[in-house]
N, C-alpha and C positions, 0 to 999 in steps of 0.2 A: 683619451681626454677624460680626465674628473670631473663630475660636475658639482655642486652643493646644493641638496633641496631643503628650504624650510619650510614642515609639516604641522598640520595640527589635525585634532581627531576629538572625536567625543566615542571612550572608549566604552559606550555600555554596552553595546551589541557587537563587540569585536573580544575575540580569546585570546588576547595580549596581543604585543606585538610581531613576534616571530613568526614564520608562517609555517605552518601544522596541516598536515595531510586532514583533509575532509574539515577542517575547523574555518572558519573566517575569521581573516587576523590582517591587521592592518598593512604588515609588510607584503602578504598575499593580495589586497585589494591592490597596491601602489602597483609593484609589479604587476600587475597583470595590466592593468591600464597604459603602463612604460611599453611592454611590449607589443600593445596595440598598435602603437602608434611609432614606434623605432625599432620594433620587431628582436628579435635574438629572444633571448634568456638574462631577462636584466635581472641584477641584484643588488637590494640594496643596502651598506654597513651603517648603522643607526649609532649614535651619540649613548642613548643607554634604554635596552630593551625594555619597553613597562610592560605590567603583568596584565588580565585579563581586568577590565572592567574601568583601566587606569586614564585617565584623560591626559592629554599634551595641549599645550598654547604654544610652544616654543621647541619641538624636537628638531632633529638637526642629523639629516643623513647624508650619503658623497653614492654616485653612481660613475661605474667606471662605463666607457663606451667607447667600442670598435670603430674604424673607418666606415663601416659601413650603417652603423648605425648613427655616428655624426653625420653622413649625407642623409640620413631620415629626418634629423632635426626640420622640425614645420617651420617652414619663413614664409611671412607675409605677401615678401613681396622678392620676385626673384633676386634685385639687387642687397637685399637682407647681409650683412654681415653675420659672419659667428654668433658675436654677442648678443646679436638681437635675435638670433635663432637659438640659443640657448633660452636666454628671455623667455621666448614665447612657448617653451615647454610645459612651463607651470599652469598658463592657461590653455594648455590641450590639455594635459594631465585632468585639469578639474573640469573640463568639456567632458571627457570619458567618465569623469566618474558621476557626472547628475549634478545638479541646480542643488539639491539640498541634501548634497552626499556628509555621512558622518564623519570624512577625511577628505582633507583639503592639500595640494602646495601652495602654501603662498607665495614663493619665491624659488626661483630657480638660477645659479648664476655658475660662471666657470670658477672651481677651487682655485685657489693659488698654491701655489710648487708645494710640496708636503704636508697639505692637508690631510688628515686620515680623522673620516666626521667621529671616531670613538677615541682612539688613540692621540689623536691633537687635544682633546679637550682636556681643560685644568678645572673644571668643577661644572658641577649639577645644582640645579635651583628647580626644589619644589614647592607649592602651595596646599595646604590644604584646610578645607571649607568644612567647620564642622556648628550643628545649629544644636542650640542647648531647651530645656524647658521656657526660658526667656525669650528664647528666639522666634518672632513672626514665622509662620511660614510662609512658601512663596514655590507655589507648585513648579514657577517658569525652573526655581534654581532643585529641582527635586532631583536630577541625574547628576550634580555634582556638587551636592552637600550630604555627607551623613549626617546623624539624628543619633541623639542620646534626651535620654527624657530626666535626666537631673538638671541640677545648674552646678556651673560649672565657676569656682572662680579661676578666674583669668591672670590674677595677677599672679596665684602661686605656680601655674602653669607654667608660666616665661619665665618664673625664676627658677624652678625645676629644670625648664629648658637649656637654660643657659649652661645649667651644673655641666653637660654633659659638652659643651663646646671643647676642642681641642682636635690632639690624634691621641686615639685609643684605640685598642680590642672591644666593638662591640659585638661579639657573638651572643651576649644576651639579646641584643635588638635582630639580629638575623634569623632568618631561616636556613640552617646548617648544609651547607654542599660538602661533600667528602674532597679532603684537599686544598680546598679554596681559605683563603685567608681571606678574616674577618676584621682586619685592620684601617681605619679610613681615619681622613680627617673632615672632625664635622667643623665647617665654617663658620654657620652659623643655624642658630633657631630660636629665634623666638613667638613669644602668640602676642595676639590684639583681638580689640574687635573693632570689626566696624560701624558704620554709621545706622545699618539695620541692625548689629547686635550680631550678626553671626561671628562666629572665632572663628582666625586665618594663623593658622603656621606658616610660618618664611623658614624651608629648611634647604642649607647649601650646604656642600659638602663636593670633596675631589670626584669621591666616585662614592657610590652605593651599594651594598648584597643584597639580598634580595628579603621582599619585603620591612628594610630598613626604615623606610619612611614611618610606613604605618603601624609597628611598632614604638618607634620613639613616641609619634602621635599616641597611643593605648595607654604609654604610662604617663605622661602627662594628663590626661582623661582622668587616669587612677591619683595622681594627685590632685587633680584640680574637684573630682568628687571627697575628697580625704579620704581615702581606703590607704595611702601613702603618703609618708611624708617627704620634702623639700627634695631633702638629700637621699631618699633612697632610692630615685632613678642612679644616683652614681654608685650604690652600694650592690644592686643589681649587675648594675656593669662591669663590674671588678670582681665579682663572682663569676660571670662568663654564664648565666644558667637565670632564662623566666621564671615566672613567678604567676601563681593563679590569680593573683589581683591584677595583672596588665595584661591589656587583650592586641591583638594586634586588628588595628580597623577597617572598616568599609573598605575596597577600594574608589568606591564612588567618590568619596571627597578631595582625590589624590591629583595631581596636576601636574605635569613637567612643565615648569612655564621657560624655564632659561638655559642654555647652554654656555661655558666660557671657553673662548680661546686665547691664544697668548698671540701678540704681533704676528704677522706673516712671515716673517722671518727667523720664526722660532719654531714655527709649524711640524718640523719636518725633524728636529733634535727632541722637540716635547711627545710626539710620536713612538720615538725609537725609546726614549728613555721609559716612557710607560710598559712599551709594549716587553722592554726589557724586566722590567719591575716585575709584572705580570704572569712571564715567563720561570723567574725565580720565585715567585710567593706562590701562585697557583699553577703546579704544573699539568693540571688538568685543561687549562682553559683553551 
């Protein structure tokens, strides 16, 4: 049986997601609390790994489970159906992990036929919270806004942002793996601010390399202080090669807030087709 958990996490005291001998990492807390309570060696495959310090609203993982760990499933009440003893995982899960644990499930339910939580998704949606010389502070939001002590205009930021919309080779915005292909499609991005002033990126995209987010966030930063201009986040990127005027950011301000999937019935073709992609671009992975 698969099941689907939706997670969130306030990543400042966890060393990304993956779990790491001797480190505290978020897949290592979940895990361990899954097999408190339905026992084995649970595992579980994550929508898209965030790096150390990286917050989620919105991650999205699939745990596969044994006969015998389906009759662990907690039911309330002995006549409990499946469903409702899948249900009620999420709130054992967050029973083991403490009242004001920094990872939560919010939701626990059974997948539908070729769900795979990384390989089914069709795109990733981040946010991020960055507070300029303009910007109030506000101690409450101090763990998941970074700080820059200029100001920043905004308006050349989102138009700089937009430059880079499409599919392209961003290996200037990556952090280089041997093998791995640096090719995505970015969805969307652009900035705002809000009603306190702080500036919020909306960036979506198929999939992500690593450190992507926070990169394209650095040279936006870099234009919106004017150290660059409009069009040179696209002139960077057709080079394939950073630049000392773009930094790649905080991860503090970083946010998985959204995962997409495509109908239920697409589940299990958008899987195979990925995993095939994957297979042929990065044959490391």
């Amino acid at each position: 049986m698969r099941i689907r958990l939706d997670i969130a996490y306030d990543g400042s005291q966890f060393r990304g997601w993956a779990r790491q001998p001797g480190l505290r990492t978020v897949q290592g807390e979940l895990e361990n609390a899954l097999a408190r309570i339905i026992g084995g060696d649970p595992r579980l495959v994550v929508a898209g790994r965030t790096d150390a310090g990286v917050h989620a609203s919105g991650q999205v993982a699939h745990l596969d489970l044994d006969p015998d760990q389906v009759a662990r499933l907690p039911r309330r009440r002995r006549d409990n159906d499946e469903a409702d003893a899948i249900a009620a995982l999420a709130g054992r899960v967050r029973g083991v992990l403490g009242a004001y644990a920094d990872v939560t499930v919010s939701r626990t339910s059974r997948a539908p036929a070729g769900f795979d939580a990384r390989f089914s998704a069709v795109w990733r949606r981040y946010s991020y919270r960055l507070a300029d010389a303009t910007t109030a502070y506000d101690p409450l939001d101090r763990k998941r806004t970074t700080s820059v002590r200029s100001i920043l205009d905004v308006e050349a930021m989102d138009a700089a942002a937009s430059r880079l919309i499409g599919l392209h080779d961003f290996a200037a915005y990556c952090k280089a793996r041997e093998e791995a292909t640096t090719i995505r499609t970015l969805l969307e991005y652009d900035w705002r601010r809000d009603d306190t002033g702080v500036l919020i990126a909306n960036v979506r995209a198929d999939a992500f390399c690593h450190s992507m987010v926070r990169a394209l966030v650095g040279a936006c930063v870099a234009v919106g202080e004017g150290r660059i201009g409009i069009d040179d986040v696209v002139a960077i990127r057709e080079a394939r090669m950073r630049i000392p005027e773009t930094k790649v950011l905080a991860a503090r301000g970083l946010v998985l807030a959204e995962v997409g999937y495509p109908a239920d019935g697409l589940l299990a073709a958008r899987a195979e087709q990925t995993r095939n992609r994957r297979d042929a671009e990065d044959p490391a992975s």
